[in-house]
N, C-alpha and C positions, 0 to 999 in steps of 0.2 A: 851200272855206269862203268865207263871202261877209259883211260886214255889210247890216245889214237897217236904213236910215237909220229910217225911220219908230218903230222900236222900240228901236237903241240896241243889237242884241243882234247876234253872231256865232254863225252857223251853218253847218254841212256835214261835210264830212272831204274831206280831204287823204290820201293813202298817195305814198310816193318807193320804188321799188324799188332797193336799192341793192346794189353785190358786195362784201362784206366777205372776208378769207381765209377765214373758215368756211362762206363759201358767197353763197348771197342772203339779203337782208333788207329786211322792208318796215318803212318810217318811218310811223308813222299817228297821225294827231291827228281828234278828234272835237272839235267845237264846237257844243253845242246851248245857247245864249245867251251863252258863255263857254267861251273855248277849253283844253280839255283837255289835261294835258300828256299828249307824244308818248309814245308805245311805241313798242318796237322788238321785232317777232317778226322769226323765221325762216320762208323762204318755199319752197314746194315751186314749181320751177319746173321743167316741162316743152318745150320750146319755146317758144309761146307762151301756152302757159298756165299760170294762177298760183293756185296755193292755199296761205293762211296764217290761223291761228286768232287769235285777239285777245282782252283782257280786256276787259271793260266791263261797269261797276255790277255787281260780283260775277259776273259769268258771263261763259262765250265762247264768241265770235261766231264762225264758218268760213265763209272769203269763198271763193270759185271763181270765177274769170275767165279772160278774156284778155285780152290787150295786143297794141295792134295800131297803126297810126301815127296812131290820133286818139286814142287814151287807154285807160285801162282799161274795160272792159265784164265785168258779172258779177252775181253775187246774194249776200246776205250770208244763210244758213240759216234764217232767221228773216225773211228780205225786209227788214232794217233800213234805213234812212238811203232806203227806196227811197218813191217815190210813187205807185209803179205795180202795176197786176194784178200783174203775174207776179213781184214783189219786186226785178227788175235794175236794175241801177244804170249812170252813164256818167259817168265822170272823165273829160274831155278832160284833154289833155296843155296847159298852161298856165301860166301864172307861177305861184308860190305864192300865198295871198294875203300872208306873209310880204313878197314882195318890191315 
C-alpha cells in the first residue's frame, strides 16, 4: 500500500503470511483510496507456494503464488490489484506501509 501525495488517497494491498497453531494464515488489507480493514484467511501452503481465498465487495478472490526471497509473486483469479497482461502481481518483501 502506498499514499498517492497528489490525491490524498491510499492504495495497494498488503498480505503477512503468518503460523498460527491451526496452521498458516494470510493477514490481507486492500486499500483503494481508503484502507480496508484487514482479513485474515487461512492459507494452503505448499513449499513455496501459496494459495488462499479472500472476501471482497461480496465476492471472492483466489490468489496462487509464490514466495521466494524478494517477496510474493502470483495472480489473483480475476487478475485484480494487477496492471499487467497476464494479471501477476509482485509484493516485494518490505516494511509495511503501517510502519
Amino acid at each position: 500500500m502506498a499514499y498517492h501525495q497528489s490525491s490524498g488517497d491510499v492504495a495497494g494491498l498488503e498480505v503477512f503470511v503468518v503460523y498460527t497453531r491451526e496452521g498458516y494464515a494470510a493477514v490481507v488489507q486492500v486499500a483503494q483510496g481508503v484502507p480496508n480493514t484487514p482479513v485474515v484467511v487461512p492459507v494452503k501452503l505448499n513449499d513455496s507456494t501459496v494459495a488462499f481465498t479472500m472476501p471482497l465487495g461480496g465476492r471472492q478472490l483466489r490468489f496462487e503464488g509464490k514466495i521466494d526471497r524478494d517477496g510474493l509473486v502470483g495472480k489473483f483469479d480475476n487478475g485484480a490489484f494487477s496492471d499487467r497482461q497476464d494479471g501477476r502481481i509482485m509484493l516485494k518483501r518490505t516494511r509495511s506501509y503501517w510502519q
